[in-house]
Structures are given as C-alpha cells and as structure tokens.
C-alpha positions in Angstrom: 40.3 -14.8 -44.7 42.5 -12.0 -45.5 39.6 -11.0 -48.0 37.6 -10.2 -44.2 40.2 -8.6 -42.8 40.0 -5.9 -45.1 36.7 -5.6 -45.5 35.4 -6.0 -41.4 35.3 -2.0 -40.9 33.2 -1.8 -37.8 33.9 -2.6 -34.4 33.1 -6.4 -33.6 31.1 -6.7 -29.6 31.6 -10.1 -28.4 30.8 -11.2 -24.6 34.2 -12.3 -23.1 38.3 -12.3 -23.1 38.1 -16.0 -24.4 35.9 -14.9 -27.1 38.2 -11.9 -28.3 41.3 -14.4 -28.1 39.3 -16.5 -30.6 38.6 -14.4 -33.0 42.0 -12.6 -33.0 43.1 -15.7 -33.8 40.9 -15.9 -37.4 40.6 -12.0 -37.9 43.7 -10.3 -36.8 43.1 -6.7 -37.6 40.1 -6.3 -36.5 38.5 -4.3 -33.5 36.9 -5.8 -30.9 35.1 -4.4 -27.4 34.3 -6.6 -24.8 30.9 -6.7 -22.7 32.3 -8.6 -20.0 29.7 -10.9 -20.2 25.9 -10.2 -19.2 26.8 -7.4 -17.0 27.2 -4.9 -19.3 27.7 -1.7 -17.8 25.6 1.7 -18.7 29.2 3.3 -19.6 29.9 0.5 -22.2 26.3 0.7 -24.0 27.2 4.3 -24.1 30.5 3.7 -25.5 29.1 1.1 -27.9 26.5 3.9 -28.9 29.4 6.4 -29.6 31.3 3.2 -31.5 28.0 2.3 -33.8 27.6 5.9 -34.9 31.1 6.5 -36.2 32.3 2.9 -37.4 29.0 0.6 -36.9 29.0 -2.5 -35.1 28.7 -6.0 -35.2 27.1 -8.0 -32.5 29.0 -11.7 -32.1 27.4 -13.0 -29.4 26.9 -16.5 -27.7 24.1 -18.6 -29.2 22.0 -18.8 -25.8 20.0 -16.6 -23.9 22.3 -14.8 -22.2 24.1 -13.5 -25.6 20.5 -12.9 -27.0 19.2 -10.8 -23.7 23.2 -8.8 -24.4 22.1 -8.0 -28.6 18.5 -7.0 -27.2 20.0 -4.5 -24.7 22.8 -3.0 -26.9 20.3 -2.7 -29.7 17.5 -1.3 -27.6 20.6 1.5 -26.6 22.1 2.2 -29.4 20.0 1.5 -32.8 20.3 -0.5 -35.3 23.5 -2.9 -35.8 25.0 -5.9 -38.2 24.6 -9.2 -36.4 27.0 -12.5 -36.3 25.1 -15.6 -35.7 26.5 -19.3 -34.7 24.7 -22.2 -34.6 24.7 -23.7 -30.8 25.8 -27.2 -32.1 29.1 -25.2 -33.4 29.8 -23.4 -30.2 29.6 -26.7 -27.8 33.3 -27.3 -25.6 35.0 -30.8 -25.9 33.4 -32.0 -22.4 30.0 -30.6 -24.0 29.0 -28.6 -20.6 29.8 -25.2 -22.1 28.5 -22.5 -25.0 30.6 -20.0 -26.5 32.3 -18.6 -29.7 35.6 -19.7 -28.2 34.6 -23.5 -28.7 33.9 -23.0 -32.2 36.0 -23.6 -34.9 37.9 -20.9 -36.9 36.2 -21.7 -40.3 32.5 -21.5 -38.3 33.8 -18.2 -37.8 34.6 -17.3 -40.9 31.0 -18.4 -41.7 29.4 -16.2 -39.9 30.9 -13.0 -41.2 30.6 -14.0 -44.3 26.9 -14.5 -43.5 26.6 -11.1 -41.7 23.2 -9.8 -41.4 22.0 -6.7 -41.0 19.0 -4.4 -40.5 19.8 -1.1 -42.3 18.0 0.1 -45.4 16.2 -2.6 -45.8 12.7 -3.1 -46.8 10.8 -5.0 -43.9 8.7 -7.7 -44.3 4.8 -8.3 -43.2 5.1 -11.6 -41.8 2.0 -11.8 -38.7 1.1 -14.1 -35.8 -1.0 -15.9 -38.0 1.7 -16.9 -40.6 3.5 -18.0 -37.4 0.3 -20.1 -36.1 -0.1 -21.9 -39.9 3.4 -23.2 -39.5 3.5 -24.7 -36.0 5.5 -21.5 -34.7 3.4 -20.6 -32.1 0.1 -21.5 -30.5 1.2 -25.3 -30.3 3.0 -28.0 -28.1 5.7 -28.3 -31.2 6.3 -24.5 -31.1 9.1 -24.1 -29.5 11.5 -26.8 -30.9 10.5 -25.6 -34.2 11.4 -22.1 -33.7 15.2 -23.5 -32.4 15.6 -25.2 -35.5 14.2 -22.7 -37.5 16.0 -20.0 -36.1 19.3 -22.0 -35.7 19.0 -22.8 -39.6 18.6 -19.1 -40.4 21.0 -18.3 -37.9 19.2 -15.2 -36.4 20.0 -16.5 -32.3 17.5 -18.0 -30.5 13.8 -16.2 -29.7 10.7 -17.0 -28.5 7.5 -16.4 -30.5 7.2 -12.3 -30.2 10.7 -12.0 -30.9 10.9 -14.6 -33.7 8.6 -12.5 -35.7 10.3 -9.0 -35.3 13.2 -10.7 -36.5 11.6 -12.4 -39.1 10.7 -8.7 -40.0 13.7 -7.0 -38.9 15.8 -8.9 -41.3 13.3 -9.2 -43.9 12.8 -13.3 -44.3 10.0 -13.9 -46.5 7.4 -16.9 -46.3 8.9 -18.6 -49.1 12.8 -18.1 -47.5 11.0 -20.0 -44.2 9.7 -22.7 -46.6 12.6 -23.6 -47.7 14.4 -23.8 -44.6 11.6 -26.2 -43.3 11.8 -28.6 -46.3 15.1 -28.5 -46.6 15.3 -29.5 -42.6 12.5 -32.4 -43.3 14.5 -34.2 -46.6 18.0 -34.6 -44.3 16.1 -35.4 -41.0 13.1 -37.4 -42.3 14.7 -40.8 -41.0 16.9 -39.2 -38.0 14.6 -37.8 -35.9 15.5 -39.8 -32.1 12.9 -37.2 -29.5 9.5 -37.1 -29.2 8.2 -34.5 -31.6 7.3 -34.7 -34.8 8.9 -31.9 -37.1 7.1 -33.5 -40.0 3.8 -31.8 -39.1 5.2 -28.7 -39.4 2.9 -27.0 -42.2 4.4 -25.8 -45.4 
C-alpha cells in the first residue's frame, strides 16, 4: 500500500464525501476532488480539465449508471483520463440496498489501482458490431446480462452495446482477452447458474 501512495501522482475524482473518507482511509496522501455526486457543476468539469492537464486524473466512480453517465461527462470535457473500476458485488452496503466505493473493502480498493486502466498511447483495437453479434453481445435476448458480466469481469463499468464496443476499443481488449474472460466465467459458473439465462450459449 505504501508502494501506491508513492506512486498515485494524479488527482483521484470520486463522486461523494463518503467515498473520499474511504479512500483516505487506504491511500492517505493522495488527492482527491469531489463531484458531489451526479450534479456535477460546469465549474468542476472545468476545474477537472485544468487538474487532467497538469497532474492527470483518475476516474473512481460508482459501479452503476449514475457513476458511468459522471466518467462519460468528465471525459467528454476534459479528454482522455486513467480509470478505476469496482465490481458492483464489491461495492454492495451491509443491508444490501446501497452502491458505492464506500461499502467496499480496503483491499478491493487497493485492487483497482493496481488494476488502473488507461487510454493514452495506446494502440486501439478494431473490434466491430459484428464481433459483438458472434458472441451474444448484442442483437439477442442474452445481450445484456452478458455484457454485465463481461464488463464486470474486465472491470471497465457497466455499458450498453455502443458503449461496450468503444470501450472495448478505447482500452484496447482484444478478441482473444474477451475469450478468455467468457471461458473462464463458464468453468466456475457451469453448475451455479440459479436465473433464467443461459450464459453457456454464449459463442466462443
């Protein structure tokens, strides 16, 4: 942990007081700004932009839509950014009615900035709708639960089928690097599956 603190340089954006308490609590000497939650005022995007071009930022937001609507509008504003991604499960409060960093547990943290992703210099890749379509992405009544998982497993936020690709792209996740996400998922949850659909149609 001490090994992050050093090395965390840019200015962390999280959504909420709660969520700065939390991760002061893992990474003490770190900056943080706060969004105060989905309201996110012009003057803080512009501040954010100001922040991203001197120190860069990371985007630590919650894993629902809310947090993923916040990293859309901040990186529509001001460019390209690192991202910190929690799983949902990890971010669920005691009484299980509530989503947010500040439920989940210091070494999840930890996780995720060790797992820091990030969109700069980096060649894309050329995934397409189509690739999408083979693998029960889009285009089919499995599509969606399959993109949760999927994108929970990769830890890229949630996102519907346009905004799974770009990110798929944006962060350069090859059709092999998806492959092995999906047969990984399939060995530990062949025999646990308790809902309707059927992940094991998912094409590979």
């Amino acid at each position: 942990m001490d090994y992050l603190n050093n090395i965390i340089n840019e200015v962390v954006v999280v959504e909420g007081y709660h969520d700065l308490a939390k991760l002061k609590e893992v990474f003490q000497n770190i900056d943080v700004v706060i969004t105060n939650g989905s309201e996110i005022s012009e003057d803080t995007l512009n501040e954010l932009k100001i922040l991203n071009q001197k120190r860069g930022l990371i985007l630590f937001l919650d894993p629902d839509y809310q947090g993923e609507r916040i990293r859309r509008l901040i990186n529509e504003h001001v460019g390209e950014t690192k991202h910190a991604f929690l799983k949902k499960i990890d971010c669920i409060s005691k009484n299980k009615k509530k989503i947010g960093i500040e439920h989940a547990s210091k070494q999840t943290i930890i996780n995720a900035f060790i797992n820091i992703k990030s969109t700069n210099n980096i060649k894309m890749s050329k995934l397409n709708n189509n690739d999408l379509l083979h693998m029960n992405l889009i285009g089919t009544k499995l599509a969606k639960q399959n993109r949760k998982i999927l994108c929970e497993e990769l830890g890229i936020g949630l996102c519907n089928g346009k905004t799974l690709l770009k990110k798929l792209n944006m962060f350069n996740i090859s059709l092999e690097d998806i492959n092995r996400v999906i047969r990984k998922w399939n060995n530990e949850n062949w025999n646990k599956i308790s809902y309707k659909y059927d992940f094991k149609s998912w094409r590979i």
